[in-house]
Backbone as CSV, one residue per row, in Angstrom:
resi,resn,N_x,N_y,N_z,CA_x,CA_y,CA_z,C_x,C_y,C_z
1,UNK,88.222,100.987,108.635,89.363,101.804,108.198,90.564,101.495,109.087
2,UNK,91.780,101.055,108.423,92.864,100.331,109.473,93.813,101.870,109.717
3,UNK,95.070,101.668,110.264,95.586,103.201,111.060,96.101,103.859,109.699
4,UNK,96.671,102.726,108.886,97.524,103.505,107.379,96.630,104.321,106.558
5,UNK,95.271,104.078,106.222,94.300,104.543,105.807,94.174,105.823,106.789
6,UNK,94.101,106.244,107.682,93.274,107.158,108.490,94.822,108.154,108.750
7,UNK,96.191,107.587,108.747,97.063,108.528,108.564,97.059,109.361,107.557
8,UNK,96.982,108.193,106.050,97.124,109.120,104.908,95.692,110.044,104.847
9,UNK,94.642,109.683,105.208,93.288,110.677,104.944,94.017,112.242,106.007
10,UNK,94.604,111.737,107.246,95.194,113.339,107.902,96.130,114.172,107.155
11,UNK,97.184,113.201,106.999,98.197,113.927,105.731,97.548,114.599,104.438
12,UNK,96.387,113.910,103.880,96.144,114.492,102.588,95.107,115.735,103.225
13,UNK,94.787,115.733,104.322,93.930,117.360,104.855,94.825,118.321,105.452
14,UNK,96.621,118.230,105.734,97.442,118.632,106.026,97.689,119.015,105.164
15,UNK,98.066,118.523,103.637,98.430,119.376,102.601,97.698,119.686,102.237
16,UNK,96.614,119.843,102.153,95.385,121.228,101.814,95.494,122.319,102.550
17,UNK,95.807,122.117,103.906,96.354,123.336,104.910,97.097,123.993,103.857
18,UNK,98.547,123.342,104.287,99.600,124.057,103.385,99.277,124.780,102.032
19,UNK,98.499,123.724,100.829,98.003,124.794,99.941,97.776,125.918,100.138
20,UNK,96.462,125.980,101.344,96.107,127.372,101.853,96.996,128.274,102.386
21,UNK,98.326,127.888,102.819,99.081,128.502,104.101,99.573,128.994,102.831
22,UNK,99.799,128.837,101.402,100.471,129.092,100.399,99.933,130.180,99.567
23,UNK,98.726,129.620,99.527,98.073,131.009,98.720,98.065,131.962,99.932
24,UNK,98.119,131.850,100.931,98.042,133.421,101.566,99.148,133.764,101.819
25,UNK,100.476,133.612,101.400,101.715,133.335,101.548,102.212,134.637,99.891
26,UNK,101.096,134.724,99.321,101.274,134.894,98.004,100.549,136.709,97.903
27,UNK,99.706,136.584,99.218,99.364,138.103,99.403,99.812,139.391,98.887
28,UNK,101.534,139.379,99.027,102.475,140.728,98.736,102.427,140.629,96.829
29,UNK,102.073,139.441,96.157,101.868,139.597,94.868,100.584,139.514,94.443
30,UNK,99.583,139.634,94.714,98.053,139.299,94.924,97.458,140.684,95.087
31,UNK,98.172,141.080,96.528,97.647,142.411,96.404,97.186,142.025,98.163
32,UNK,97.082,142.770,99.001,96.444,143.004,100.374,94.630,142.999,100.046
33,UNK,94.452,143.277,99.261,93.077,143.546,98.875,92.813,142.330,98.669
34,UNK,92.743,141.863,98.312,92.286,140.165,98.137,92.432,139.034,98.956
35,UNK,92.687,139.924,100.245,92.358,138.955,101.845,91.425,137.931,102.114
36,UNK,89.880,139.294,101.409,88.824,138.165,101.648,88.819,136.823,100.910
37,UNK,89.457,137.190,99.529,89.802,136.124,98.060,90.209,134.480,99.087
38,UNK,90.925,135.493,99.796,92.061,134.196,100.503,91.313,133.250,101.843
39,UNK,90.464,134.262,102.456,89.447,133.646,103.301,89.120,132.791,102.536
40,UNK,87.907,132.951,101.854,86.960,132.446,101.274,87.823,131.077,100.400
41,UNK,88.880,131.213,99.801,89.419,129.873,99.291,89.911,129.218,100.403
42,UNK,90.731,129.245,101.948,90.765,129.198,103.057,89.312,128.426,103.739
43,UNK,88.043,128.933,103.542,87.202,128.688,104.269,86.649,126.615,102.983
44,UNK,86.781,127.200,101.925,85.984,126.184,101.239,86.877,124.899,100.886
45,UNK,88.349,125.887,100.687,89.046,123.947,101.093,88.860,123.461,102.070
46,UNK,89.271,124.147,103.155,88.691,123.360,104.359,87.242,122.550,104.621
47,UNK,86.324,122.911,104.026,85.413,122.359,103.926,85.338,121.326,103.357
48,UNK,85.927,121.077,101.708,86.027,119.730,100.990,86.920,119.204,101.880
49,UNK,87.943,119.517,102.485,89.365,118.522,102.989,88.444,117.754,104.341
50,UNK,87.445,118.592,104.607,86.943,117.978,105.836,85.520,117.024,105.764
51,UNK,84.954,117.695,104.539,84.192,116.659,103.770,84.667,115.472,103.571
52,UNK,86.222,115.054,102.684,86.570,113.745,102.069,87.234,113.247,103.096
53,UNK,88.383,113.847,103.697,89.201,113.701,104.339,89.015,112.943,105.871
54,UNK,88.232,114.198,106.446,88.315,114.418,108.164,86.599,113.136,108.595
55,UNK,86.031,113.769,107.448,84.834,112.541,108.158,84.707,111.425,108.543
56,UNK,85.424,110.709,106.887,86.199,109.256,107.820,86.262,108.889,108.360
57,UNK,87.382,109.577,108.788,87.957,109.520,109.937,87.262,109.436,111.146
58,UNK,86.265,110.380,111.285,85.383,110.798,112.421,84.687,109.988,112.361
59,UNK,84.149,108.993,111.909,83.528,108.413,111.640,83.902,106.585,112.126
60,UNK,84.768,106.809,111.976,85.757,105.811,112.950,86.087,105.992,114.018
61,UNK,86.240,106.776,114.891,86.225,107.045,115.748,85.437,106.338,116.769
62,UNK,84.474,105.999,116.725,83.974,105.232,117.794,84.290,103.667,118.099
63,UNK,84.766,102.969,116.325,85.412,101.748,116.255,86.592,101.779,117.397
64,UNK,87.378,102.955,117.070,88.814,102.886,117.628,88.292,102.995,119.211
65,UNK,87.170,103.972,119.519,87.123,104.109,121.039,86.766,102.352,121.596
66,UNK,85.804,102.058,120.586,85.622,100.110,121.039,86.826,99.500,121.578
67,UNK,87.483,99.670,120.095,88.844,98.964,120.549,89.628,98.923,121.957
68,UNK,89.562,100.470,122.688,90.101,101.061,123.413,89.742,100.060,124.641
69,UNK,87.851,100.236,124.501,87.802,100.526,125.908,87.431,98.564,125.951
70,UNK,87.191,98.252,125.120,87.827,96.093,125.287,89.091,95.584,125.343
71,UNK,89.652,96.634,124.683,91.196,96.113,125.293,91.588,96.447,127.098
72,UNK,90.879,97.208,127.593,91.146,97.481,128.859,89.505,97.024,129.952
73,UNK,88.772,96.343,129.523,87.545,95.625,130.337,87.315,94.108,129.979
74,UNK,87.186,93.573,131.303,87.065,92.466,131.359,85.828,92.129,131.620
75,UNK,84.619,92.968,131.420,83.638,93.004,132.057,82.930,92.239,130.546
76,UNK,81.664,91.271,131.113,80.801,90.546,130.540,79.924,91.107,129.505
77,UNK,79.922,90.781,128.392,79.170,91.130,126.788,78.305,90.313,126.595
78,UNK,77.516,90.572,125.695,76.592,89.437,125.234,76.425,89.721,123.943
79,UNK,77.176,88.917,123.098,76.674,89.283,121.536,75.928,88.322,120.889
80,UNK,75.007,89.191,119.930,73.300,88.213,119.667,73.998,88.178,117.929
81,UNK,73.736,87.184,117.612,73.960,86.759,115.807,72.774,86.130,115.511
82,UNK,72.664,85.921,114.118,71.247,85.544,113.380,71.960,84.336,112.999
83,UNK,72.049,83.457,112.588,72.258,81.768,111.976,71.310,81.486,111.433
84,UNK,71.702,81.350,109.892,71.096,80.539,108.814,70.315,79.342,109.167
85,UNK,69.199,79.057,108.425,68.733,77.547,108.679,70.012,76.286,108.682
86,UNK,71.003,76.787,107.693,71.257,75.736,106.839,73.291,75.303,108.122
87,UNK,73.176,76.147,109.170,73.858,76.571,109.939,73.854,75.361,110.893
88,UNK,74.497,74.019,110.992,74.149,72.852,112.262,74.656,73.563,113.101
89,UNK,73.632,73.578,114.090,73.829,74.425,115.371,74.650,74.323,116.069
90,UNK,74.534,72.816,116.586,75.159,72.107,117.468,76.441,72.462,117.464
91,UNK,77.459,71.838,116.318,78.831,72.363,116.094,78.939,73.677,116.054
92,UNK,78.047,74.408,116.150,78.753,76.010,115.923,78.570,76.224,117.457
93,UNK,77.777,75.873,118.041,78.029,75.834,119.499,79.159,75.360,120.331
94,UNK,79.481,73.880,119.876,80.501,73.587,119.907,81.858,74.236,119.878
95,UNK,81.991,75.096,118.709,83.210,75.935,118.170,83.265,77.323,119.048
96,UNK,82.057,77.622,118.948,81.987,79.090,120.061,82.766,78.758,121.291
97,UNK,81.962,77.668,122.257,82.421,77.355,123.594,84.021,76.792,123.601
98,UNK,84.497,76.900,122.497,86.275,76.833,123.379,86.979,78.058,122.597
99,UNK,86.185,78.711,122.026,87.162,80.218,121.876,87.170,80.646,123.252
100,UNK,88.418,80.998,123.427,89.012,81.729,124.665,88.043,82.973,124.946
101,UNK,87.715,82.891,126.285,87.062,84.105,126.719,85.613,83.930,126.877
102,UNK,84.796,82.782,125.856,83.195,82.690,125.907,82.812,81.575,126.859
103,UNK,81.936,82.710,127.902,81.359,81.991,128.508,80.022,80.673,128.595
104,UNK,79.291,81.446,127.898,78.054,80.099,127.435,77.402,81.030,125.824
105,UNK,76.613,79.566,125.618,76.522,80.097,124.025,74.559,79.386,124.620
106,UNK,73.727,80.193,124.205,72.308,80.271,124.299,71.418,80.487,122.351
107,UNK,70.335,79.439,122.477,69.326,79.899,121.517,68.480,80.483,122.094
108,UNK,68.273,81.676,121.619,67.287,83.073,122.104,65.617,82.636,121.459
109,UNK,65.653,82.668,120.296,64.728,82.070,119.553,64.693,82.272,118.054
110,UNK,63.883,81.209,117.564,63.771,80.890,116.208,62.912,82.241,115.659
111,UNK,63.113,82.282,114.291,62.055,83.550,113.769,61.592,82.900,112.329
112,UNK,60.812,82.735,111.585,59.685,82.377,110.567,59.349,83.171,109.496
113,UNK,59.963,83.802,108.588,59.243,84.535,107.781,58.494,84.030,106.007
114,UNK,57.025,84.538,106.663,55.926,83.476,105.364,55.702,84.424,104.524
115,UNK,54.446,83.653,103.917,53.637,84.380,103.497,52.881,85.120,104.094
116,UNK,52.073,85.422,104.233,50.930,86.325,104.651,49.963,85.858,104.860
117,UNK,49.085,85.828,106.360,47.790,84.851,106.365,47.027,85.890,107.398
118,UNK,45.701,85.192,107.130,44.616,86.237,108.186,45.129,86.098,109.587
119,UNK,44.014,87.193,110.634,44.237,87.176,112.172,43.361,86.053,112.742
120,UNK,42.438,85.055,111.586,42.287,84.145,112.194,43.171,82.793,111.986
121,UNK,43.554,82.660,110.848,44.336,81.948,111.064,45.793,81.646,111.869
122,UNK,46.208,82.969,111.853,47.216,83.125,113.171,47.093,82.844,114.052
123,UNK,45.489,83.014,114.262,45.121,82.392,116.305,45.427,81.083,115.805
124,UNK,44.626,80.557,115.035,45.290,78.798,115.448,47.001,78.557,114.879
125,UNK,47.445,79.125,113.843,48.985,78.803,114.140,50.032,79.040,115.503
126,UNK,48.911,80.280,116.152,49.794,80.279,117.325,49.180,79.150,118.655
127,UNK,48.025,78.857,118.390,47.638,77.579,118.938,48.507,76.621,118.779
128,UNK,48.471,76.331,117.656,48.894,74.548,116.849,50.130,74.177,117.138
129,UNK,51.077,75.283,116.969,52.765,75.756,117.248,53.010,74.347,118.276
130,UNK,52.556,74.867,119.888,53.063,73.651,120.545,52.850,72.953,120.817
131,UNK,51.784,72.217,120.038,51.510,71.109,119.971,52.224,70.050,118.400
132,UNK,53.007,70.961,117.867,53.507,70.428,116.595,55.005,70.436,117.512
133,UNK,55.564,70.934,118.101,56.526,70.264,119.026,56.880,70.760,120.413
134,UNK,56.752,69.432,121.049,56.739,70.273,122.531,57.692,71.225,123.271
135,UNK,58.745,71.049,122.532,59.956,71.681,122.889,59.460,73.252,122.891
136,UNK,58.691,73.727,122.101,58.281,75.243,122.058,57.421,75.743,123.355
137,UNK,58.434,76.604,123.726,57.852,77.042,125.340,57.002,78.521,124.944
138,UNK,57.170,79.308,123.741,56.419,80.794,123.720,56.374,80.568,121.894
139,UNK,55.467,81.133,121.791,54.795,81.321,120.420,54.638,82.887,119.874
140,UNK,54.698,83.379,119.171,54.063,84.886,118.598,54.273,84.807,117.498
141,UNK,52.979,85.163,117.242,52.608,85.408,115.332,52.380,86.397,114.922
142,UNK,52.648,87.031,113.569,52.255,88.224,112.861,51.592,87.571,111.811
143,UNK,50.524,88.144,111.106,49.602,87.701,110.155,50.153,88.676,108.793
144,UNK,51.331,89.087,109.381,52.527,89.720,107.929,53.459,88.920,108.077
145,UNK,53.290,88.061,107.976,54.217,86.752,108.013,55.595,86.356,108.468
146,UNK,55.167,86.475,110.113,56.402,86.153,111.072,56.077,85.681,112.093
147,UNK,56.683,84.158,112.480,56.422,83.603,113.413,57.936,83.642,114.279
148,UNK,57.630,83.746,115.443,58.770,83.282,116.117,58.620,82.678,117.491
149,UNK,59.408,81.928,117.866,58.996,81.091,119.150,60.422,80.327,119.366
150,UNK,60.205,80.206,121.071,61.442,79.959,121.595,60.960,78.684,122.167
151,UNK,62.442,77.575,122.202,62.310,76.269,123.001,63.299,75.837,123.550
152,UNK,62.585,75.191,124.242,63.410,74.815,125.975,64.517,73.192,125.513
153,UNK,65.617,73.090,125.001,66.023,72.112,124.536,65.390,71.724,123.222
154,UNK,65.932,70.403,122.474,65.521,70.121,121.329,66.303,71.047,120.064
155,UNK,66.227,70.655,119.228,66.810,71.364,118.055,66.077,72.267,117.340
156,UNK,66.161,73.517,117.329,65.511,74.459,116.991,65.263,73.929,115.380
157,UNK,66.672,73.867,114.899,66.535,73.980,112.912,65.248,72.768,113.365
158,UNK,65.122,71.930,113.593,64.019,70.382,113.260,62.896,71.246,113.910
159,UNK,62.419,71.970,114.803,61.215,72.727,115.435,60.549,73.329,113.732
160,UNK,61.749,74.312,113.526,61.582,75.257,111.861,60.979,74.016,110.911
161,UNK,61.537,73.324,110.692,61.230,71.873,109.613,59.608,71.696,109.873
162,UNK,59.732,71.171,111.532,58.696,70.739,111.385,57.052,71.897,111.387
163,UNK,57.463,73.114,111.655,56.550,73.893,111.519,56.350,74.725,109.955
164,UNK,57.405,74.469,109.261,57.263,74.504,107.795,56.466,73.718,107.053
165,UNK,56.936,72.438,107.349,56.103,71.386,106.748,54.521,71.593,107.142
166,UNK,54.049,72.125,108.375,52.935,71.478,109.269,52.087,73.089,108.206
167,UNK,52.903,74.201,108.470,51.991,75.276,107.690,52.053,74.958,106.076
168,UNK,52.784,73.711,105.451,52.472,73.844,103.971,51.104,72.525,103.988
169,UNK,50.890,72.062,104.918,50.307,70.684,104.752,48.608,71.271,104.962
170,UNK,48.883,72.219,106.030,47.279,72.646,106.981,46.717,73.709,106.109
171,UNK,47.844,74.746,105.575,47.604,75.903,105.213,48.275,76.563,103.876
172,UNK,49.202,75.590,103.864,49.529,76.319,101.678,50.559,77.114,102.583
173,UNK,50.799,77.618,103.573,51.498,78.940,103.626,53.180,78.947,103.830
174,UNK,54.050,79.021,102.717,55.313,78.638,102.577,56.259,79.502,103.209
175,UNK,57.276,79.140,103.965,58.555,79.866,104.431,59.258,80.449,103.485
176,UNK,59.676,82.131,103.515,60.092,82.302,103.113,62.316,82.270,103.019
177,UNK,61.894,82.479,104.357,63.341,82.405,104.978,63.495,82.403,106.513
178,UNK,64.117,81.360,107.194,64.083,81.218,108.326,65.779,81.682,109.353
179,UNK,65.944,82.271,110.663,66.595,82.455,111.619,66.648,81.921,112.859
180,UNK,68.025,81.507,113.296,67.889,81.545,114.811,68.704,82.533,115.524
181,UNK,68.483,83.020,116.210,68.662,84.272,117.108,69.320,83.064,118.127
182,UNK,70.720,83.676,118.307,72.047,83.312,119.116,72.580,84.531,120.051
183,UNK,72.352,83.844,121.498,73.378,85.328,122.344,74.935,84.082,122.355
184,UNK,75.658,84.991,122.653,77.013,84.106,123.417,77.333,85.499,124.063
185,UNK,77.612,85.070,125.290,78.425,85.306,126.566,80.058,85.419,126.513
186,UNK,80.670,86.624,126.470,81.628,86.257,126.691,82.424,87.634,127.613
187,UNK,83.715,87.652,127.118,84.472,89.043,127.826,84.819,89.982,127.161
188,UNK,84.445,91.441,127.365,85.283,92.439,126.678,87.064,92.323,125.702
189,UNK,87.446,92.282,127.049,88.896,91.657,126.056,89.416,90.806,125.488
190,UNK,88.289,89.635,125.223,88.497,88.620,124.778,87.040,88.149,123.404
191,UNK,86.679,89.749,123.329,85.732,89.720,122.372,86.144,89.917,120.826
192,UNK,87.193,90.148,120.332,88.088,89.882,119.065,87.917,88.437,118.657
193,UNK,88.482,87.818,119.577,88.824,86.269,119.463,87.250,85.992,118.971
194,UNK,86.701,85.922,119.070,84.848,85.712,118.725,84.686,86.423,117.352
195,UNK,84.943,87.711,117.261,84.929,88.544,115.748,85.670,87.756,114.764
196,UNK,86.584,87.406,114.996,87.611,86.548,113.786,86.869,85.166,113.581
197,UNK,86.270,84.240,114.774,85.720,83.123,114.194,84.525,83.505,113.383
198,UNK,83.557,84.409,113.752,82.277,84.691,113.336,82.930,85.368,111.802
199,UNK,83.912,86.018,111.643,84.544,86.516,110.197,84.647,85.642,109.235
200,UNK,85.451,84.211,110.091,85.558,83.362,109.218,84.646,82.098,109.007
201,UNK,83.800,82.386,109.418,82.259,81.629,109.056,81.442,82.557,108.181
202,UNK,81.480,83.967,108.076,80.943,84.338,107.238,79.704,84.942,107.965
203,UNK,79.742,85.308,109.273,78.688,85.047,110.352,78.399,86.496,110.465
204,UNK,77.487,87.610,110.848,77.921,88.818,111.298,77.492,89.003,112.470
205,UNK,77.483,90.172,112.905,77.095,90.181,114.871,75.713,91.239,114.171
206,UNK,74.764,90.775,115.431,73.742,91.511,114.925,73.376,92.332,116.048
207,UNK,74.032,92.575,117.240,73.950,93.684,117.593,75.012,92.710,119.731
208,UNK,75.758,93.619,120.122,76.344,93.567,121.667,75.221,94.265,122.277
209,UNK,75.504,93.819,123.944,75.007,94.346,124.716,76.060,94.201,125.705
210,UNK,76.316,95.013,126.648,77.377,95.169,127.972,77.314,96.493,128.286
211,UNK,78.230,96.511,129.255,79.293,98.239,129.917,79.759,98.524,128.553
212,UNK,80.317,98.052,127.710,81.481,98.447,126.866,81.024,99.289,125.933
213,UNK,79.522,98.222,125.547,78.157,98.716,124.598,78.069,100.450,125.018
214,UNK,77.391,99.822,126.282,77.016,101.196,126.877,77.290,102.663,126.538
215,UNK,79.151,102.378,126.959,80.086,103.076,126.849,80.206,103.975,125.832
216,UNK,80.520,102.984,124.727,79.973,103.956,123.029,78.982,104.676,122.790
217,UNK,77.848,103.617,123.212,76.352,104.308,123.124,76.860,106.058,123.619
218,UNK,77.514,106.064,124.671,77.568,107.514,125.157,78.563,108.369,124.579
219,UNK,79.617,107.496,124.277,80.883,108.333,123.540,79.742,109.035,122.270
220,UNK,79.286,107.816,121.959,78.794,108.771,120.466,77.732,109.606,120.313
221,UNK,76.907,109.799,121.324,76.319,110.615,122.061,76.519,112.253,122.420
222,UNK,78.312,111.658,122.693,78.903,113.428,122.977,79.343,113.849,121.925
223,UNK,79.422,113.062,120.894,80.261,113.655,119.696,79.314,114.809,119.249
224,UNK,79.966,115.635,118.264,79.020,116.828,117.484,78.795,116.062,116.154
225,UNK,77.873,116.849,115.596,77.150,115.891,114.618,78.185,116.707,113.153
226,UNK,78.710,116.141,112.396,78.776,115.996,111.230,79.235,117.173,110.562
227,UNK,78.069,117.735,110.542,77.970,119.334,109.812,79.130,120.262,110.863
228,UNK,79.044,119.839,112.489,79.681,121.065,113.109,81.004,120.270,112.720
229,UNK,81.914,119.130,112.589,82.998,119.087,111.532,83.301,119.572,110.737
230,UNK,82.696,119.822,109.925,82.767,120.042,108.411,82.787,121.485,108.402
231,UNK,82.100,122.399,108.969,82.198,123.736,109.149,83.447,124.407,109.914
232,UNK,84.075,123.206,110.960,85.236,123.786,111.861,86.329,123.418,110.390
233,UNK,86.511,122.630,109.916,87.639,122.035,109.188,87.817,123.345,108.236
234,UNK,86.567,124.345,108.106,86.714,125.670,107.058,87.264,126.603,107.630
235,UNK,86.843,126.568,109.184,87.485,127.833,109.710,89.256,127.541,110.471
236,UNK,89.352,125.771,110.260,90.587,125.517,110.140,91.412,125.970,108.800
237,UNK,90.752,125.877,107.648,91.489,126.189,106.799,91.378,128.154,106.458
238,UNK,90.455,128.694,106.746,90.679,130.131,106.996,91.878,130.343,108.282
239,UNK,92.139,129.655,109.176,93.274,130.079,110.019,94.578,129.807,109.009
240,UNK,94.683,128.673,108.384,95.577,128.344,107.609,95.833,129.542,106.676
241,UNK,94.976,130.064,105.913,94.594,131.493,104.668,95.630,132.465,105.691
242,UNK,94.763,132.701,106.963,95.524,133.838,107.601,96.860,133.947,108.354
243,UNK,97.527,132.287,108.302,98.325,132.476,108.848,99.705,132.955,107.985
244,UNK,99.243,131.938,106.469,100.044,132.765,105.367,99.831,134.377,105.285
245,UNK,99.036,134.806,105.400,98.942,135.907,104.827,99.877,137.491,105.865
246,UNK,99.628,136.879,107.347,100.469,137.919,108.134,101.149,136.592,108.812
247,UNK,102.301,135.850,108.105,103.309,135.307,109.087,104.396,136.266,109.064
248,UNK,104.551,137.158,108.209,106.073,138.168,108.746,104.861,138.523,110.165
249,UNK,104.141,138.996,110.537,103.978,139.589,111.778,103.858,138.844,112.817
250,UNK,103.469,137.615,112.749,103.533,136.887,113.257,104.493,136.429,113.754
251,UNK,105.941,136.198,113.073,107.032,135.580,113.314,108.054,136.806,114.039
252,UNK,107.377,138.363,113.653,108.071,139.552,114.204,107.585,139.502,115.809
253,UNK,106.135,139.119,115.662,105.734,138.816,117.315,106.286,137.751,118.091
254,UNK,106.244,136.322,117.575,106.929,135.128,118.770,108.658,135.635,118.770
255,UNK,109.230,136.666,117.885,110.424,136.962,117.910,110.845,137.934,119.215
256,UNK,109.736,138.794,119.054,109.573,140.064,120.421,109.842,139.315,121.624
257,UNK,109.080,138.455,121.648,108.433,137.331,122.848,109.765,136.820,123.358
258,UNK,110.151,135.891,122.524,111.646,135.284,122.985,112.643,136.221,123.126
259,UNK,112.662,137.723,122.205,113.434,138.502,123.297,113.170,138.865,124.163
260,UNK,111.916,139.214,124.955,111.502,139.521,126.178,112.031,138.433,127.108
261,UNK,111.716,137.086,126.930,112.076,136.339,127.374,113.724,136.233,127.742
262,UNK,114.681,135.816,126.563,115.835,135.868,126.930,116.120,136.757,127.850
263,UNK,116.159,138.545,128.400,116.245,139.358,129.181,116.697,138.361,130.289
């Protein structure tokens, strides 16, 4: 949600105020008796205005605190992405390491998802693994069909190839779709510059880690959950009900005030 969006969502829960400030504005033809009338329409716009309106918003809120607190830390991130098989590594490594700000770009490890095979045959796929290429330094298998394993140099996508091929040749058992798990290293305030290339590859982030991380983790932590929004935004709009409804006394009181004052 960009700032023009999140202005007009405040403005359009501002004039729902006013609605309200209006119907209770309307009291002396309504009748005094129909206060509660005015609550209660008071209490439930506020509720939709804070339903459509205010959640949004709130809801963004932690984007914008991101923004905040990377525009002002220089402190070290690590963001992990998934890459397609079909993804040449190499050059995207390449492209990472001269965006401004990234420090090193790492393969975390490859991931495998098959068919489905027994817990004995898993012992020997997780056997066979590195010996089908040596580059594979750790192995782990699920017999719900997920292999994943990490290697020390060598080209991961050709590791995937060749352990595709080796489970359709030994075992029938076909890939369904394969990953490589990517960290890159870089800086808080220079972690945009990374969002826009990964945007325009089509790439997504599959999860940060840092201070900055952290940071949110806790902002959003303190926030109140949802519902206690949505319930204040009613008793915002019941203040609104009541402020129409006694502003002559109101305005007879801050009037008292500033004459006390002037004295």
């Amino acid at each position: 949600m960009d700032v023009i969006v999140t202005i007009l969502m405040l403005i359009l829960f501002i004039i729902l105020l006013v609605f309200v400030f209006s119907v209770g504005l309307m009291t002396p033809v309504i009748g005094k008796r129909n206060i509660f009338f005015v609550i209660f329409i008071g209490f439930m716009v506020g509720v939709i205005g804070g339903t459509f309106f205010i959640l949004p918003v709130y809801d963004n809120i932690p984007q914008i605190a991101r923004g905040f607190y990377e525009s002002l830390s220089s402190s070290p991130e690590t963001v992990y992405v998934d890459l397609s098989h079909d993804i040449n590594i190499a050059e995207f490594t390449r492209d990472v390491k001269n965006i401004e700000g990234v420090e090193d770009v790492k393969v975390e490890y490859g991931l495998l998802k098959t068919d489905n095979f027994t817990s004995e045959r898993g012992e020997l796929i997780e056997k066979g693994i590195p010996f089908i290429d040596s580059n594979v330094t750790y192995c782990s298998v699920d017999p719900r069909g997920t292999i994943i394993f990490k290697v020390k140099g060598g080209d991961p996508q050709a590791t995937i190839d060749r352990i595709s091929d080796w489970l359709i040749i030994t075992s029938e058992i076909y890939t369904k779709y394969s990953i490589i798990r990517v960290s890159i290293h870089t800086h808080a305030n220079k972690i945009e510059n990374l969002r826009e290339y990964l945007s325009s590859k089509g790439i997504a982030i599959a999860s940060i880690e840092g201070p900055v991380e952290e940071n949110i983790k806790g902002f959003r932590a303190s926030m109140p959950p949802k519902s206690a929004v949505v319930v204040s935004c009613g008793f915002i709009g019941m203040l609104a009900g009541l402020a129409g409804i006694f502003i002559d006394s109101i305005m007879a009181f801050l009037s008292a005030i500033k004459r006390k004052l002037g004295r």
